[in-house]
C-alpha positions in Angstrom: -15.8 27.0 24.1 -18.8 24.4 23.4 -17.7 24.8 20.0 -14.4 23.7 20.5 -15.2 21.0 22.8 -17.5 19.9 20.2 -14.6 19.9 17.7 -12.4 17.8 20.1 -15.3 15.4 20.5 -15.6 14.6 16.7 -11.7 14.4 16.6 -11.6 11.5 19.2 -15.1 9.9 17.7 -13.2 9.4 14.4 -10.2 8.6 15.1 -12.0 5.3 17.2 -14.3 5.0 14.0 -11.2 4.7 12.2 -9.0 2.1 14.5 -12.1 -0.1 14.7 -13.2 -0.4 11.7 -9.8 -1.4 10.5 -9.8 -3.9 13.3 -12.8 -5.5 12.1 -11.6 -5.7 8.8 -8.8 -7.8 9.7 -10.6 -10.3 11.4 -11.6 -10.9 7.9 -8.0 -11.2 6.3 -8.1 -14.9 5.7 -5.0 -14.9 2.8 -2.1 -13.0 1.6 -1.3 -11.3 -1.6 1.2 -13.0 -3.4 3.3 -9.5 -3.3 3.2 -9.7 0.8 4.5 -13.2 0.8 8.0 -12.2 -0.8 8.4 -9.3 1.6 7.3 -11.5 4.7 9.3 -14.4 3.8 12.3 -12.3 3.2 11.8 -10.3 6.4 12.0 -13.6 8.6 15.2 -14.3 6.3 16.6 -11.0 7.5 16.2 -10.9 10.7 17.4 -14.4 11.6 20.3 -14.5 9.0 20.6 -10.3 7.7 20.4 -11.7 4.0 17.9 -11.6 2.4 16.5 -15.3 0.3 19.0 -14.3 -2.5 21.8 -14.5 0.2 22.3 -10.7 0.4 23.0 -8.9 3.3 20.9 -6.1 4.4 19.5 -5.1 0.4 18.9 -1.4 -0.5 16.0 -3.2 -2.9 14.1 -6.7 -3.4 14.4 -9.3 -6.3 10.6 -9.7 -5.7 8.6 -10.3 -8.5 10.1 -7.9 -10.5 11.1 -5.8 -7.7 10.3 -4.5 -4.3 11.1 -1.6 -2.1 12.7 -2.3 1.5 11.1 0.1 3.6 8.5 -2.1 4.8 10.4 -4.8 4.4 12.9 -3.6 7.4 9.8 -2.5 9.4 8.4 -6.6 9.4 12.3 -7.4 10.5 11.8 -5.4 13.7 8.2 -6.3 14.2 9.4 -10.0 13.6 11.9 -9.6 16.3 9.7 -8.6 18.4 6.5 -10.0 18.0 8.0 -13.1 16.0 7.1 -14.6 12.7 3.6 -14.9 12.2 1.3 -12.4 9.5 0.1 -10.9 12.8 3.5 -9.2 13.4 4.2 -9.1 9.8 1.0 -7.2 8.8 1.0 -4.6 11.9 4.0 -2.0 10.5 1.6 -1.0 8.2 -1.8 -1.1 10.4 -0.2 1.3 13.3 1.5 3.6 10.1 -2.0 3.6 8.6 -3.4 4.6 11.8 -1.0 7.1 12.9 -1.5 9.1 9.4 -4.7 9.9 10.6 -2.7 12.5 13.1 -0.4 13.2 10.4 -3.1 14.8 7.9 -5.1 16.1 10.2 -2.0 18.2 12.0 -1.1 19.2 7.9 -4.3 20.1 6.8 -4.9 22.2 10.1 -1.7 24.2 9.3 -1.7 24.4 5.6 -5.5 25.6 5.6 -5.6 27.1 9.4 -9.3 25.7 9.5 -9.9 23.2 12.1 -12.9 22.4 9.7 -10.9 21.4 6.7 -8.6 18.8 9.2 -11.8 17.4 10.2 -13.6 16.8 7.0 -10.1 15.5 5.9 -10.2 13.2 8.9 -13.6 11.9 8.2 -13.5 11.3 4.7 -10.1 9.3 5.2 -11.6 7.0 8.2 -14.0 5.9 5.9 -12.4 6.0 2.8 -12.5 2.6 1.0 -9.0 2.9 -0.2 -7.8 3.8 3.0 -9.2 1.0 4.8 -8.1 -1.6 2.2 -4.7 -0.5 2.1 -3.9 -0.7 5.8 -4.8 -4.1 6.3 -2.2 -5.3 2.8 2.0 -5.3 3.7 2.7 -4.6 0.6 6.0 -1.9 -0.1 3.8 0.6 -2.2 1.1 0.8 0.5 3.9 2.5 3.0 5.1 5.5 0.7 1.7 7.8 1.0 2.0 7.8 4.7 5.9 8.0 5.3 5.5 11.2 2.0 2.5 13.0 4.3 4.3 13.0 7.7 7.9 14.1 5.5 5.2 17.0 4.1 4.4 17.6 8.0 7.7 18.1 9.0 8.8 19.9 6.4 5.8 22.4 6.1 6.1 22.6 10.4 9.3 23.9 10.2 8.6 26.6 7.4 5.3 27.9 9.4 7.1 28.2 13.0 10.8 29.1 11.0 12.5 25.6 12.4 15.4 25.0 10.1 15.9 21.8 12.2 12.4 20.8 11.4 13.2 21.5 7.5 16.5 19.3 8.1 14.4 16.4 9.5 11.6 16.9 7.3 14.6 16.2 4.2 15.8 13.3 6.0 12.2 11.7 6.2 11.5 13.1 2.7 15.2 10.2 1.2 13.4 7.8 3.9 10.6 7.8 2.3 11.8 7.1 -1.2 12.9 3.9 0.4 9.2 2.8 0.7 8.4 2.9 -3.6 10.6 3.2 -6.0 8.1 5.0 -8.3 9.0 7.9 -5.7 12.4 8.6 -7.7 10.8 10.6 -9.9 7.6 12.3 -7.9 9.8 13.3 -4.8 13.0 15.1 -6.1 11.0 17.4 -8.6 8.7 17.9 -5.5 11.0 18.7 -3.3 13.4 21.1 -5.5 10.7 23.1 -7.1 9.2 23.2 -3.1 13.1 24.4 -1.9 13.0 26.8 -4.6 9.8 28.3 -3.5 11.0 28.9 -0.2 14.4 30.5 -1.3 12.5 32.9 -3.6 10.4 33.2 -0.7 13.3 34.3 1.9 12.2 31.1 4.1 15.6 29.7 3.9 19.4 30.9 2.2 21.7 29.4 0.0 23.4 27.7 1.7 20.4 25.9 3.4 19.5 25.3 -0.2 22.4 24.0 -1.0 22.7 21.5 2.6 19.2 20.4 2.1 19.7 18.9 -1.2 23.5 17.5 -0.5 22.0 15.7 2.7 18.7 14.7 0.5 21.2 13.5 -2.3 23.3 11.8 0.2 20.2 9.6 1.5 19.0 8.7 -1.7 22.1 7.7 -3.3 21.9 4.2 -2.2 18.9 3.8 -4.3 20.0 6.0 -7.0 22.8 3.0 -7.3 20.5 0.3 -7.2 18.2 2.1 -9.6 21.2 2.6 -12.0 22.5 -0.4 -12.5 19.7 -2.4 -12.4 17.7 -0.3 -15.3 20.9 -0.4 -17.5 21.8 -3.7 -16.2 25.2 -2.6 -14.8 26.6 -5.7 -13.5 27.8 -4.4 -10.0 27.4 -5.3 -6.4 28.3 -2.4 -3.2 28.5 -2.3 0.6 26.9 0.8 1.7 26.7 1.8 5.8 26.4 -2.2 5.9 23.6 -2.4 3.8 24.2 -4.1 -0.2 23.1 -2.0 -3.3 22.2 -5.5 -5.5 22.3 -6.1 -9.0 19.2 -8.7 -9.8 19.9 -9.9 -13.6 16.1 -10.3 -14.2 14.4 -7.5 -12.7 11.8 -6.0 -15.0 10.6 -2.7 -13.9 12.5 -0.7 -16.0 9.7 -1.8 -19.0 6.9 0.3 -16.4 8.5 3.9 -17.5 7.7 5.1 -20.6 11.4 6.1 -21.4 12.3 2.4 -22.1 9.5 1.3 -24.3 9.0 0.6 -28.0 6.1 2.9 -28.1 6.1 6.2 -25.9 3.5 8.4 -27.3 0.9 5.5 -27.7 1.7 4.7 -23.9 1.3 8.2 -22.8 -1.7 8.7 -24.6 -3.1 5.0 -23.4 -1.6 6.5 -19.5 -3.5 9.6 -20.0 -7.5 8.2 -21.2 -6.7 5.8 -18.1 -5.6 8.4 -15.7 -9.3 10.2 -16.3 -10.7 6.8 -16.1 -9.3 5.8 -12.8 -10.4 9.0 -11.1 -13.7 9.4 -13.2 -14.7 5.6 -12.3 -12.2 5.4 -8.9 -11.7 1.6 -9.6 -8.7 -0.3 -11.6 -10.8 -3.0 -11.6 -8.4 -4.6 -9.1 -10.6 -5.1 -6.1 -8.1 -5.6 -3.5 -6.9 -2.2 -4.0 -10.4 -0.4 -3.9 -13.9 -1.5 -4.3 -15.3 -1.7 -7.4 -18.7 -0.1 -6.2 -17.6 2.8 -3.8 -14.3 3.1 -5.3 -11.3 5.3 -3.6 -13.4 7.6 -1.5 -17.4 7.0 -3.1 -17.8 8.6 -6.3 -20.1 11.5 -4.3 -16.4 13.0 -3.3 -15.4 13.8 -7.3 -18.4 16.8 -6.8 -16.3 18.2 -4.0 -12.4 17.8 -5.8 -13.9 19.8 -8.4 -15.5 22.4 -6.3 -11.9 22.7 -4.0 -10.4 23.2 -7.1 -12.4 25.6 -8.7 -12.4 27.6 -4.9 -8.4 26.7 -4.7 -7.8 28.3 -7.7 -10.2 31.4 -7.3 -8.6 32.1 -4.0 -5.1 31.7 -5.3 -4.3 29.1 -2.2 -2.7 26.3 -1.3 0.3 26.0 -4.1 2.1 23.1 -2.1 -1.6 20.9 -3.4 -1.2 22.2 -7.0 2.5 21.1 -7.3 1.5 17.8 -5.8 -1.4 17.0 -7.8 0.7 18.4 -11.0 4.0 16.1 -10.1 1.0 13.1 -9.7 -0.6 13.5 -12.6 3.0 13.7 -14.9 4.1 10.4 -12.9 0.8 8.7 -13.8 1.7 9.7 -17.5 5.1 8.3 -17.5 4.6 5.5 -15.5 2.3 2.4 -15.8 0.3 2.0 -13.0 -2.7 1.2 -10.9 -4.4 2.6 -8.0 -1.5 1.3 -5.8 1.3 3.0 -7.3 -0.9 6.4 -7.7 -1.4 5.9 -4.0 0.7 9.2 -3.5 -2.4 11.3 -5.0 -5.2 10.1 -2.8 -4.3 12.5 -0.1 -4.1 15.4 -2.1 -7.5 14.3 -3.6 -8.8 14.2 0.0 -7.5 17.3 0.9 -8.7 19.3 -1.7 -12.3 17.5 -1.6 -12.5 18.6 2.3 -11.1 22.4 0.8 -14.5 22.1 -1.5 -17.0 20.8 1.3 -15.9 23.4 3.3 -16.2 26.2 0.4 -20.2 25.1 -0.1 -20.3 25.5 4.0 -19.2 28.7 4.0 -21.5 29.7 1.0 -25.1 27.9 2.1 -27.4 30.0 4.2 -28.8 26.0 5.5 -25.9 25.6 7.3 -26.9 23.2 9.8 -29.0 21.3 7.0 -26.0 21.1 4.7 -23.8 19.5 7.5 -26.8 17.0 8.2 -27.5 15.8 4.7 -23.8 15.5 3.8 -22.8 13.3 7.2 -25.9 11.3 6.3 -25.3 10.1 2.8 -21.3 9.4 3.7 -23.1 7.4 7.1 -25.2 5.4 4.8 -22.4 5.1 2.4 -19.8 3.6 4.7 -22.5 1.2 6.2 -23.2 0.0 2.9 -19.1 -0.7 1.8 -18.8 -2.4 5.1 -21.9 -4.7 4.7 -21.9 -5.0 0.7 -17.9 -5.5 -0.1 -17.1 -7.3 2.6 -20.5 -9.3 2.5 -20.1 -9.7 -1.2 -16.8 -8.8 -3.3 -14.5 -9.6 -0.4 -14.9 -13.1 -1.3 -14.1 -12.5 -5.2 -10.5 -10.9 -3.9 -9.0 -13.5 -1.5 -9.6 -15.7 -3.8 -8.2 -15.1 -7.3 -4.7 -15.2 -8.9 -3.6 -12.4 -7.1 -3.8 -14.0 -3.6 -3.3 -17.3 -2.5 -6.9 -18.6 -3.4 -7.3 -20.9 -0.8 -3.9 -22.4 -0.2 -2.9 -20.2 3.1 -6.5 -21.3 4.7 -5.9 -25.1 3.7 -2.4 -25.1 5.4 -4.0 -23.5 8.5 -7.0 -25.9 8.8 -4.5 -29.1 7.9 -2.7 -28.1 11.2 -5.8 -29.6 12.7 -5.3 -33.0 11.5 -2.8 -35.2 13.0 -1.0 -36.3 10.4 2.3 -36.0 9.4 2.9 -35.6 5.2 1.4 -33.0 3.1 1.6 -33.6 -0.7 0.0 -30.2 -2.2 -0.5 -29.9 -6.2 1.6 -27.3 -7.9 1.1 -28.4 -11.2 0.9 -24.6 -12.3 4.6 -24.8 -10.9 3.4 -21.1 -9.0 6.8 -20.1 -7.1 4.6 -18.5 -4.1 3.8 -21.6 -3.2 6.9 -22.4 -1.3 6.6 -19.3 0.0 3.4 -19.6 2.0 4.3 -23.3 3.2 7.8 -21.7 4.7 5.1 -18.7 6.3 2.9 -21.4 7.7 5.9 -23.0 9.8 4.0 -26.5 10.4 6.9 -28.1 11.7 4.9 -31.0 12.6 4.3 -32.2 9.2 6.9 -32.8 6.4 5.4 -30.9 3.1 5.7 -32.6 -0.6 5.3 -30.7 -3.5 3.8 -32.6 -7.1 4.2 -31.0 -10.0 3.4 -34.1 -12.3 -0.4 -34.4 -13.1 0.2 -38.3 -13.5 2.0 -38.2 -9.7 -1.4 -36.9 -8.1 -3.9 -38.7 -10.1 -1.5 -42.0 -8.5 -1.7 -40.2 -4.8 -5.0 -40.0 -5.1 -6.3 -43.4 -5.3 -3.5 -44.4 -3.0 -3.6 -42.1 -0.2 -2.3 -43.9 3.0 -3.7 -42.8 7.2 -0.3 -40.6 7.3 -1.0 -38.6 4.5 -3.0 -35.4 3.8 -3.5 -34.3 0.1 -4.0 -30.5 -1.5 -5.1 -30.1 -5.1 -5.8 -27.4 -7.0 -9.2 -27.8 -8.5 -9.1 -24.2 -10.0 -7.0 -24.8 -12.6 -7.3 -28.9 -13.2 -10.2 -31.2 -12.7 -9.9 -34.3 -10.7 -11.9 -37.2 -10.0 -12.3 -36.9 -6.3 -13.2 -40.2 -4.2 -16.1 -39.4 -2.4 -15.4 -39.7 1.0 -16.3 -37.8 4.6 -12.3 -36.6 5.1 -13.0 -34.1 2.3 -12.6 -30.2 2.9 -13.1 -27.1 0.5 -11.7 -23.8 1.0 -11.3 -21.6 -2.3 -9.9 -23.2 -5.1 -8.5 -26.0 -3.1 -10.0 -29.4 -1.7 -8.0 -31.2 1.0 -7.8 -35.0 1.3 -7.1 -37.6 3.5 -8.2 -41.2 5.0 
């Protein structure tokens, strides 16, 4: 009994560790990816209007730069509507999901393994996982498809371990949702799901004509998407009204060159995919830090020791197939598809689970029980101490403000909305196409907002700025002779102006 209150305690004491540090970390979210922007701006497009900016109704998929998944995308339209249009509202869909999957895998884990242990150490090491944290505070499309994959797993596995075909049904229907969320999912989620539903025929878990159901209804979600996919790779000039939603043709969309079936040089690529792969999990870092810190990486490189030993223990026990087939299906999308940490975000949770299967394996084998536990809690405490104070001390800074994110410009329009004046000119002399974007975000409607994209235009503006005008240059990329004076602000890359 004390044992199991003591389990119950830990439960609650993570999940808390879990919500606030995520909380605290986005009081420190100060820009926006210039990925988020597209899907925010559009959201607010869609739920006033139901088209999208390219004056589509309701799109199955997202021009984007170079393409975006909707899932998210209709998640913001409902926040938006409800919360209105702000980064607050457009940001939480993916902060309560994020938080939420913390019930999801530790419910999975507990049935696929039938240890409360294993859910625990699962629990724990995704609280504090780096990767983890990082992604829930980003609404970006790919960050959505791990968690909406784990609770379609949930379902799905639920309803095989208490014999709930109506549970299987649902888990199908969450399993064609959830392909919705990243389209890199077209190719990990079918051969998941078919080799999984053949498994479970050979099995005697369901019939034929289950079989048979399961995929027709599966086919029947995706095929929206299979559309879009279709025409858009081949460059099929069509346009369709589905269940009032639009499967879009976008003449420029590029991600057809990410899969190795439509390049000039396949086996170089896989090979290049491959040494990369190794690297990625070896090192845990793209070098990307916005998707996971350079210096703890995905989950702290002390967690590698433990997926090898779950392995090793996995495979000697002859356990836990459903991990194997989703860590096999990972690794061959990872070889055919060019990617980062992001678009491998569908392996972390397998990597976690089997990393909690090997922690728990040593438990069971160490005669220092109680020593073990205490050593192993105390290097992951001092651990995540040290990400929180270090990355966020230290390479936060580096992220928010590079070419990936808006390097200053969201923070200047917020701290111009202090100064009573009514013109912004801003410098977009790189001619950068987010930069509309995040002015239409800001919604100053107090001030009227000017681009210049002519270098002689500014260096004119700036010996003539007049007591109605504020000024925004971009000192990143061009250097300017600056006036001195005392109306003179820095934030990033950009210095704002005015008399």
């Amino acid at each position: 009994m004390k044992q199991k209150r003591l389990k119950q305690i830990i439960f609650i004491l993570l999940i808390l560790i879990g919500i606030l540090s995520r909380v605290l970390c986005c009081t420190k979210i100060s820009e926006i990816n210039s990925d988020e922007i597209v899907t925010i701006v559009n959201a607010k497009s869609i739920a006033e209007t139901g088209k999208s900016l390219d004056n589509i109704t309701m799109p199955i998929y997202l021009n984007g730069w170079g393409g975006q998944s909707v899932a998210l995308l209709y998640l913001m339209v409902i926040s938006i509507k409800i919360f209105g249009y702000h980064l607050f509202s457009a940001r939480l869909p993916i902060f309560i999901i994020s938080i939420l999957s913390f019930f999801v895998l530790y419910d999975f884990v507990k049935k696929l393994t039938k240890k409360e242990s294993i859910a625990l150490i699962a629990l724990g090491l995704t609280v504090i996982s780096p990767w983890h944290i990082q992604q829930s505070l980003w609404a970006l499309d790919c960050n959505l498809f791990p968690h909406l994959f784990l609770l379609a797993l949930d379902i799905f596995y639920t309803g095989v371990v208490k014999n709930k075909k109506s549970l299987l049904y649902f888990g199908i229907i969450c399993f064609g949702i959830s392909m919705y969320s990243y389209v890199v999912s077209f190719l990990f989620v079918p051969i998941f799901l078919i080799i999984f539903l053949i498994y479970l025929k050979k099995k005697r878990k369901i019939n034929w004509k289950d079989f048979f159901f399961m995929i027709l209804l599966f086919s029947f979600i995706i095929f929206p998407l299979f559309l879009t996919i279709l025409f858009n790779v081949f460059q099929i000039n069509q346009t369709f009204q589905f269940l009032g939603f639009t499967i879009p043709y976008y003449p420029n969309l590029q991600r057809n060159t990410d899969l190795l079936f439509f390049i000039n040089h396949p086996i170089k690529t896989l090979l290049s995919n491959a040494v990369f792969l190794f690297n990625l999990i070896l090192r845990q870092t793209d070098n990307t830090v916005w998707n996971a810190s350079n210096t703890f990486g995905i989950f702290y490189h002390i967690t590698l020791v433990f997926i090898i030993l779950g392995l090793f223990s996995m495979i000697k026990e002859k356990k836990y197939k459903i991990l194997f087939l989703w860590l096999g299906l990972s690794i061959l999308d990872a070889l055919l598809i060019h990617f980062n940490i992001n678009r491998l975000n569908f392996l972390w949770y397998n990597l976690i689970i089997i990393a909690s299967i090997g922690m728990e394996s040593i438990y069971t084998k160490v005669s220092i029980k109680k020593e073990y536990c205490v050593i192993v809690i105390f290097f992951y405490i001092v651990l995540f101490s040290s990400y929180f104070l270090l990355f966020y001390g230290k390479d936060y800074k580096k992220m928010i403000y590079n070419d990936n994110f808006s390097r200053g410009f969201y923070g200047s329009l917020n701290y111009i909305k202090t100064i009573d004046k009514p013109i912004v000119y801003y410098d977009n002399l790189i001619k950068d196409q987010s930069m509309k974007l995040y002015v239409q975000l800001n919604q100053d409607e107090t001030k009227q907002y000017q681009v210049i994209t002519d270098s002689k235009k500014i260096k004119t503006k700036l010996k003539n700025i007049n007591k109605e005008e504020i000024l925004i240059l971009d000192c990143k990329n061009h250097h300017y002779n600056i006036p001195k004076t005392d109306n003179k602000k820095r934030i990033g890359d950009y210095v704002i102006l005015y008399k």
